[in-house]
LUMDRENTI-386957 format. One record per residue (C-alpha): x, y, z; residue in three letters. Coordinates in steps of 0.001 Angstrom, whole numbers, plus 500000, padded with zeros to 6 digits. Each point is the difference from the previous one (the first is absolute). Layout:
REM LUMDRENTI-386957
(lumti (X, Y, Z), ALA);
...
END
This chain:
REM LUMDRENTI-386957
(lumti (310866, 647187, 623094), UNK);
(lumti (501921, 496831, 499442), UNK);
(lumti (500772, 499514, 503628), UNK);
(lumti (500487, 496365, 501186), UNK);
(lumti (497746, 499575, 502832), UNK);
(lumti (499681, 497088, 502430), UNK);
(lumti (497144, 500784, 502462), UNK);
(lumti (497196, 497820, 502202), UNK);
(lumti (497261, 500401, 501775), UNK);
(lumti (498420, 497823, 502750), UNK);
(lumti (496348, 499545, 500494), UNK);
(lumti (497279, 498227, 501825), UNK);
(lumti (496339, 499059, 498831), UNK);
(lumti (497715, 499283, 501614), UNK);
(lumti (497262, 497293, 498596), UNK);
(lumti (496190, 500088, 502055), UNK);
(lumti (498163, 497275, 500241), UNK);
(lumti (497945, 501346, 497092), UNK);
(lumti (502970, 500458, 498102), UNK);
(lumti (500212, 503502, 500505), UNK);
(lumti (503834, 501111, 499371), UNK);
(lumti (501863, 502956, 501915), UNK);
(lumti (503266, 500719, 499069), UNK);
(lumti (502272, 501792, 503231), UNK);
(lumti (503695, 501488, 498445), UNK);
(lumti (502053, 498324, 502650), UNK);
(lumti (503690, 501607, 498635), UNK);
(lumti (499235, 502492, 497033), UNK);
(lumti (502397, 500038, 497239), UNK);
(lumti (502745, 503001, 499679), UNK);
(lumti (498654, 501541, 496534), UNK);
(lumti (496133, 500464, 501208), UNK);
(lumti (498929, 499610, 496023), UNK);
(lumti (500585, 496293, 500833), UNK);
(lumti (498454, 499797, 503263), UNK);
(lumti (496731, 501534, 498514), UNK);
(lumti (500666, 497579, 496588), UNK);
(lumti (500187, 496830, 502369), UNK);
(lumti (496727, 500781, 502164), UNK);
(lumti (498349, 501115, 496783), UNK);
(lumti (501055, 496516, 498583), UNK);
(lumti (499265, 498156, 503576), UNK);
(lumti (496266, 501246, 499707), UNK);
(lumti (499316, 497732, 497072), UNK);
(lumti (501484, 496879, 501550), UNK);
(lumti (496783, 497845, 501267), UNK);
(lumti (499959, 497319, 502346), UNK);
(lumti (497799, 496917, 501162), UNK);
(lumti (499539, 500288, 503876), UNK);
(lumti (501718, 497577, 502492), UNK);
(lumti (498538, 496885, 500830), UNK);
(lumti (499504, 498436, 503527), UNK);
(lumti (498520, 496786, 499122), UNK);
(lumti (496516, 501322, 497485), UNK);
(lumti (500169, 503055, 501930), UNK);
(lumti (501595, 503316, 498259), UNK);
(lumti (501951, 502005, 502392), UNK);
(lumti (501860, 503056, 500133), UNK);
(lumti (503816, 499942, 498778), UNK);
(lumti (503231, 502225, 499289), UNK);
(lumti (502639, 499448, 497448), UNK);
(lumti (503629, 501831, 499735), UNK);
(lumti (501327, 500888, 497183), UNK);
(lumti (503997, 501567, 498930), UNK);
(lumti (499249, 501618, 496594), UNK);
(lumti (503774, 500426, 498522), UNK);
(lumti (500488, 503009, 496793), UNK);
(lumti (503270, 500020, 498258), UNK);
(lumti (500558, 501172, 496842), UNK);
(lumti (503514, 500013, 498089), UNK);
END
């Protein structure tokens, strides 16, 4: 519609020890099209699990996704 918009979304995953990754919506985004776009695109990101020492353990990550268009 040609609206300027200047939206984010905040996010946690959450990375198993077998590198399993759940993403939580923390703070959704005002225009839900761009919540649902950013967990759609957050489901492809892959991680390696975290380390202690040789030993994979289980690990979260935050993330701020920021949407602006002009």
């Amino acid at each position: 519609e040609g609206k300027i918009i200047d939206d984010w979304m905040k996010a946690r995953m959450l990375v198993s020890k077998d590198a399993k990754v759940t993403v939580v919506i923390l703070e959704p985004a005002k225009h839900r099209e761009l919540t649902v776009a950013g967990k759609t695109a957050l489901d492809h990101w892959t991680f390696d699990p975290q380390l202690r020492g040789d030993e994979p353990i289980d690990g979260e990550l935050t993330v701020r996704i920021h949407f602006r268009t002009q």
